[in-house]
TORSE-26926 format. One record per residue (C-alpha): x negated, y, z negated. Coordinates in Angstrom, 2 decimals, always signed. Example, Ala and Ser with C-alpha at 12.3 -4.5 7.8 and 13.67 -1.06 7.14 Angstrom:
<recs>
<xx=-12.30, yy=-4.50, zz=-7.80>
<xx=-13.67, yy=-1.06, zz=-7.14>
</recs>
This chain:
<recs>
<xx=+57.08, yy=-26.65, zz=-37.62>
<xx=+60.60, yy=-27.10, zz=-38.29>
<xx=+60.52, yy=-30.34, zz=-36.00>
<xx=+63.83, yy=-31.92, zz=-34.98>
<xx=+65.35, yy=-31.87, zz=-38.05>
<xx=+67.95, yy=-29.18, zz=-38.50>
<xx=+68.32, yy=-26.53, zz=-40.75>
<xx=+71.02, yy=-26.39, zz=-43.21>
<xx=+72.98, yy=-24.05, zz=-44.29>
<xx=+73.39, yy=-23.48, zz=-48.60>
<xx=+75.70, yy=-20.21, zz=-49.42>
<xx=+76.11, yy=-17.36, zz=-48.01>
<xx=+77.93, yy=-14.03, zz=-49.28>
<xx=+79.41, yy=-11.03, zz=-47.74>
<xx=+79.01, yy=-7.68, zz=-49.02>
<xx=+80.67, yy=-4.42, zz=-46.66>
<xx=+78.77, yy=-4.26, zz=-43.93>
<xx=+76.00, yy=-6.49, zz=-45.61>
<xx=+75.38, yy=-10.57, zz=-44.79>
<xx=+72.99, yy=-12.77, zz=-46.55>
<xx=+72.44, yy=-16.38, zz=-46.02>
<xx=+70.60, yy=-19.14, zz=-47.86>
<xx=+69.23, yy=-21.78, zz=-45.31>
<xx=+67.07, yy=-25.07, zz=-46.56>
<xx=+64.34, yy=-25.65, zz=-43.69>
<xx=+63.24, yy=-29.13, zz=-42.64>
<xx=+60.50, yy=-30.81, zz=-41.24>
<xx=+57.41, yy=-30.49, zz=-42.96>
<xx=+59.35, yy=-27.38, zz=-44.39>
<xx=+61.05, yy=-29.53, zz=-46.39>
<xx=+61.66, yy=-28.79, zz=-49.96>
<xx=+61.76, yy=-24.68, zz=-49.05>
<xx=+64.00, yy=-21.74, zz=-48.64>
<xx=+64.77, yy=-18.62, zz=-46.82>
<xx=+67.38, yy=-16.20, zz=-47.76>
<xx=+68.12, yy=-14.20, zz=-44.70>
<xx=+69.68, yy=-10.76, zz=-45.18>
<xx=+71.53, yy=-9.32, zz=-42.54>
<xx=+73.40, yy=-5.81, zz=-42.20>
<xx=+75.35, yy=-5.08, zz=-39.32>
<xx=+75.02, yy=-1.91, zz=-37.28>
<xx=+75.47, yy=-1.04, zz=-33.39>
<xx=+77.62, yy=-4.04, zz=-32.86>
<xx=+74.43, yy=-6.51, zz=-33.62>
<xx=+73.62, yy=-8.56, zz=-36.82>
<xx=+70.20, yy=-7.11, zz=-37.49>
<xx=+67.84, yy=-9.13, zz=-39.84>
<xx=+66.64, yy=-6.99, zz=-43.04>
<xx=+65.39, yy=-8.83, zz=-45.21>
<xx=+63.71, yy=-12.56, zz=-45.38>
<xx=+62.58, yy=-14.12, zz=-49.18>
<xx=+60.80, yy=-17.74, zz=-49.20>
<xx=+61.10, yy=-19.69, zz=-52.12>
<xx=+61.06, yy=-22.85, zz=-53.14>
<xx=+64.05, yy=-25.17, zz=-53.79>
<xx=+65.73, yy=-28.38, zz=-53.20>
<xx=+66.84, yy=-29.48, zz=-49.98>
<xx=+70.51, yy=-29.99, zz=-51.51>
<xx=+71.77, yy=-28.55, zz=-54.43>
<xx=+71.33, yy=-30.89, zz=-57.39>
<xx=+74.24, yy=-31.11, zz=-60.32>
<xx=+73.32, yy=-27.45, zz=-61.41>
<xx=+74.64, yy=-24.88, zz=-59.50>
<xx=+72.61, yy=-21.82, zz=-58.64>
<xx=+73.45, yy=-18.80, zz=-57.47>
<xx=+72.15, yy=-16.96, zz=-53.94>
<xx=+68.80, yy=-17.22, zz=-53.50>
<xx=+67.60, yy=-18.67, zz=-57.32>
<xx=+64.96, yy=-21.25, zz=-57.68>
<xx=+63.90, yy=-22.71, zz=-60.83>
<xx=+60.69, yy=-24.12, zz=-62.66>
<xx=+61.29, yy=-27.63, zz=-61.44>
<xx=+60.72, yy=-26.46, zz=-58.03>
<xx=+57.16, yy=-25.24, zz=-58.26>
<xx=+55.66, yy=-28.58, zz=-57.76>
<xx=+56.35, yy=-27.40, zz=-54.32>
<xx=+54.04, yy=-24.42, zz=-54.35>
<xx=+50.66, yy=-25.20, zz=-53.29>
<xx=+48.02, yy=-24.16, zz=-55.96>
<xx=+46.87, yy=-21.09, zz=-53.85>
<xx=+50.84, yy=-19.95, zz=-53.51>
<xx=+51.89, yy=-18.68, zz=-50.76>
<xx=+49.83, yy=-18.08, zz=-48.04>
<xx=+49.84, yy=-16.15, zz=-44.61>
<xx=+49.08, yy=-18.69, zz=-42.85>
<xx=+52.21, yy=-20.53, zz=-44.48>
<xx=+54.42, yy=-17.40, zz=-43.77>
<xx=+53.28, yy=-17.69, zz=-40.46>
<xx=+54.56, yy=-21.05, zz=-39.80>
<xx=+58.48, yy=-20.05, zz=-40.88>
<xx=+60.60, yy=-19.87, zz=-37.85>
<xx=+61.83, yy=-16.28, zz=-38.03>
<xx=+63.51, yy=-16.66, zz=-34.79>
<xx=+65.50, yy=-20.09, zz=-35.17>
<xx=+66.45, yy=-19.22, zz=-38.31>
<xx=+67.89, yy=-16.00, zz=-37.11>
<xx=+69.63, yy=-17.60, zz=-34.47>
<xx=+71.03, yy=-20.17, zz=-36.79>
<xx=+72.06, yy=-17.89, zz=-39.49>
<xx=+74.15, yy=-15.94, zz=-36.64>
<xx=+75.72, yy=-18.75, zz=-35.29>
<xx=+76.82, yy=-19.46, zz=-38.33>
<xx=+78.16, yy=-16.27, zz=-38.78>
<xx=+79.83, yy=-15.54, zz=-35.73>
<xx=+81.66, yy=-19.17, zz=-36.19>
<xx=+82.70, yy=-18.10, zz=-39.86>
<xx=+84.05, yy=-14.58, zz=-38.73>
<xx=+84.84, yy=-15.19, zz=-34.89>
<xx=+82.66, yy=-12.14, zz=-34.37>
<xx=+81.32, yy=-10.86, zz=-31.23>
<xx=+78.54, yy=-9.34, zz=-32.59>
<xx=+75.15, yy=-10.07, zz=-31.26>
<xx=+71.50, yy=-10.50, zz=-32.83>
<xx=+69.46, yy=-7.49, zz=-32.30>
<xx=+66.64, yy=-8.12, zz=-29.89>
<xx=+63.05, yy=-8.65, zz=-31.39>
<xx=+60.20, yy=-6.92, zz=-29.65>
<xx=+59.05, yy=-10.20, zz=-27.12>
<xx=+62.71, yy=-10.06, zz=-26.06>
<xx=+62.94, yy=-6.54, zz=-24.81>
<xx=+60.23, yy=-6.53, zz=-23.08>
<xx=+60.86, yy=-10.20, zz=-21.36>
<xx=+63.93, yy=-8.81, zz=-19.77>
<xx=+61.53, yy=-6.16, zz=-18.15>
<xx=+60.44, yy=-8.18, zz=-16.01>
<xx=+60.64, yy=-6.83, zz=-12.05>
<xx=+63.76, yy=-7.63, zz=-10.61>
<xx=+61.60, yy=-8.95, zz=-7.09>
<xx=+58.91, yy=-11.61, zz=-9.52>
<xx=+57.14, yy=-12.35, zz=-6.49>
<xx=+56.30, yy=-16.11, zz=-4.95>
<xx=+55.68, yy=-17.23, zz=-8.39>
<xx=+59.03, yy=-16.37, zz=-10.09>
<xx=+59.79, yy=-15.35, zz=-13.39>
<xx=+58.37, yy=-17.47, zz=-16.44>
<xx=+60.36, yy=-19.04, zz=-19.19>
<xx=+60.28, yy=-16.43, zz=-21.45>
<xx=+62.43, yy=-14.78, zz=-19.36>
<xx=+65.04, yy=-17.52, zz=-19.01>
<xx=+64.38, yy=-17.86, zz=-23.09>
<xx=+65.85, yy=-14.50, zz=-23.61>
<xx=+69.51, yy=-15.55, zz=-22.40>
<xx=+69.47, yy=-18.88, zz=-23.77>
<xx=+68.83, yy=-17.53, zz=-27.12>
<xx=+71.68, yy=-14.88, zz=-26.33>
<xx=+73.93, yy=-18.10, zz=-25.29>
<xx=+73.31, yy=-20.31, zz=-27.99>
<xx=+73.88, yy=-17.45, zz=-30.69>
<xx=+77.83, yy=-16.36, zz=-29.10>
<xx=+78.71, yy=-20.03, zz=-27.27>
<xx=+79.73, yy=-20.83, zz=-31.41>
<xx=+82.40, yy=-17.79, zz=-31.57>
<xx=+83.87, yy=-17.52, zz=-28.23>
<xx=+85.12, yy=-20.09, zz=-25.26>
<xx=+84.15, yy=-17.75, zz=-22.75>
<xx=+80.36, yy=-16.81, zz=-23.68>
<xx=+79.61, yy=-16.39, zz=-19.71>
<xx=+82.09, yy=-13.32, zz=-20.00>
<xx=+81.17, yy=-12.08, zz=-23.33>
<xx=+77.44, yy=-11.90, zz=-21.90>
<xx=+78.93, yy=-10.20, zz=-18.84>
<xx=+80.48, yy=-7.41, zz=-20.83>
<xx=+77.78, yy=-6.98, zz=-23.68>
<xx=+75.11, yy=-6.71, zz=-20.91>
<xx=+76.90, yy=-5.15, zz=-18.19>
<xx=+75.87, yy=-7.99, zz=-15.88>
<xx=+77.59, yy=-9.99, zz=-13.64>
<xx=+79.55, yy=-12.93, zz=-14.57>
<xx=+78.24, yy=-15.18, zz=-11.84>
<xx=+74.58, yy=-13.40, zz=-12.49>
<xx=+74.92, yy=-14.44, zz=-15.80>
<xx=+75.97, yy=-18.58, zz=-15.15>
<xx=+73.13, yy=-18.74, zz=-12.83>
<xx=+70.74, yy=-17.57, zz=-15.47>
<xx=+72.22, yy=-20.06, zz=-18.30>
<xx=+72.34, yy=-22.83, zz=-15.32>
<xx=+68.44, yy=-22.05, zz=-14.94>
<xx=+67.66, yy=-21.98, zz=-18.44>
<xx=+69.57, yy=-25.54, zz=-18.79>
<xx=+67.30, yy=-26.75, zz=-16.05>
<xx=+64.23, yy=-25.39, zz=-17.89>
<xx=+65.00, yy=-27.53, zz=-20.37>
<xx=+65.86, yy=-24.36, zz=-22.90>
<xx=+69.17, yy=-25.36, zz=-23.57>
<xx=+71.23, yy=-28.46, zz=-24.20>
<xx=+73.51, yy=-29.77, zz=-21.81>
<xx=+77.36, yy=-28.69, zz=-21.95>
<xx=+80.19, yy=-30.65, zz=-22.22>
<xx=+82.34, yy=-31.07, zz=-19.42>
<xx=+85.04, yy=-28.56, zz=-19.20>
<xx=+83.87, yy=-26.62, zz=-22.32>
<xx=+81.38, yy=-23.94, zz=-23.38>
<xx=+78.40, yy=-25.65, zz=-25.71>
<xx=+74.79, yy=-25.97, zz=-25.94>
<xx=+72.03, yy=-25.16, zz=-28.35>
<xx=+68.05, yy=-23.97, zz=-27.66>
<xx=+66.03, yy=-27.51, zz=-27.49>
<xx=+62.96, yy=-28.47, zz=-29.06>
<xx=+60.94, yy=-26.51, zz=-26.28>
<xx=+62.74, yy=-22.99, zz=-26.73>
<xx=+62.07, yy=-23.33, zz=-29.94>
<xx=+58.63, yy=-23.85, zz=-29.68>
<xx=+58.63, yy=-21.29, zz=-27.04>
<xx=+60.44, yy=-18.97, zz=-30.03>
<xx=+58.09, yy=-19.41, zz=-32.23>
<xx=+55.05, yy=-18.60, zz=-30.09>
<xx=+56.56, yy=-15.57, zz=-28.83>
<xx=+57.50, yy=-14.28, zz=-32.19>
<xx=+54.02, yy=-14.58, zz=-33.17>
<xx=+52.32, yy=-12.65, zz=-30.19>
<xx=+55.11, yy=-10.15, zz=-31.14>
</recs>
C-alpha cells in the first residue's frame, strides 16, 4: 500500500509517439521503482509497459540513466525476489494516473488515459440504478477521469463534456457527487483542482485487482 505518502516523480523521456516515466513509490514501497511506458494512440496515453526494480528513493551523487538500478540496491530484494504477491501490491492504477498527470501538465495535452477493464464496464451501469443508486465505482470512474485532465486544462468540466459527449452540467454533478463520496479532494474556490483521496485509491486498487 502506497499509504499517504506520494509518489515521486525521477526522469522521464520522450520518444515520437512513445512516453516513459520513472516514478519512486512510497509507503512501505519505499526504496522501489516502476518505469511506466506509455505510447500514445486514439487520443489516450495507453500504458505498455511497467518494469519494478529496485532503487533509491532519490537519486544519490551518481547519476543513472532511465530505469537503471545498481548492486547497492539489492539489499532491497527480499531473498525469494520478486514475488506475485509483491507485484500484486503495486498500484497500477495510481501510478497511471500520476504518470499522466504529469504528463498532461508537462505537454498541456488533452489526451486521456485509456480505460482499464473495471472502468468500462462501471460506466455500464443502467442509466435508472433503482432505489439503491449507483455504487462508488461508478462515481470512481469520473473522478479518476478528473483528477488525470484538472492538471492540463482550467476548464476540465468542459474537456469531460467534449471527450465524452456528455453534458456539461451532467458532468459537474457527477464530479460534485464524487467530491461528496469522499473520492476527490476539495477544490479551491474559483479554480479547477482536486486529486483522488486515500479512499479512491483504495477503491483503485481493489478494482484493478478483480479486473
Amino acid at each position: 500500500m502506497i499509504q499517504d505518502e506520494k509518489l515521486e516523480m525521477a526522469q522521464t523521456r520522450a520518444e515520437g509517439t512513445r512516453w516513459s516515466a520513472e516514478i519512486a513509490l512510497g509507503g512501505d514501497l519505499r526504496g522501489w521503482r516502476v518505469l511506466a511506458g506509455f505510447v500514445v494512440q486514439d487520443e489516450c496515453l495507453t500504458l505498455a509497459e511497467l518494469r519494478v526494480f529496485p532503487g533509491p528513493r532519490v537519486f544519490d551523487e551518481t547519476e543513472r540513466g532511465l530505469g537503471e538500478w545498481s548492486d547497492d540496491d539489492l539489499k532491497q530484494v527480499a531473498p525469494e525476489g520478486l514475488t506475485a504477491r509483491f507485484l500484486r501490491r503495486i498500484p497500477v492504477g495510481e501510478i497511471t494516473c500520476f504518470a499522466h498527470s504529469d504528463f498532461v501538465a508537462a505537454t498541456n495535452s488533452q489526451l486521456l488515459v485509456t480505460p482499464p477493464r473495471w472502468a468500462k464496464s462501471a460506466v455500464r451501469q443502467p442509466a435508472q440504478p433503482g432505489r439503491a443508486g449507483r455504487d462508488d465505482i461508478y462515481y470512481l470512474v469520473w473522478a479518476t477521469r478528473y483528477a488525470e485532465v484538472v492538471a492540463g486544462t482550467q476548464t476540465p468540466i468542459l474537456s469531460l463534456s467534449k471527450k465524452h459527449k456528455a453534458d456539461p452540467a451532467r458532468v459537474r454533478d457527477l464530479i460534485h457527487e464524487a467530491r461528496r463520496r469522499d473520492l476527490l479532494t476539495p477544490g479551491v474556490q474559483g479554480r479547477a483542482g482536486g486529486s483522488l483521496t486515500r479512499k479512491a485509491k483504495e477503491l483503485l486498487r481493489k478494482a484493478e485487482q478483480d479486473g
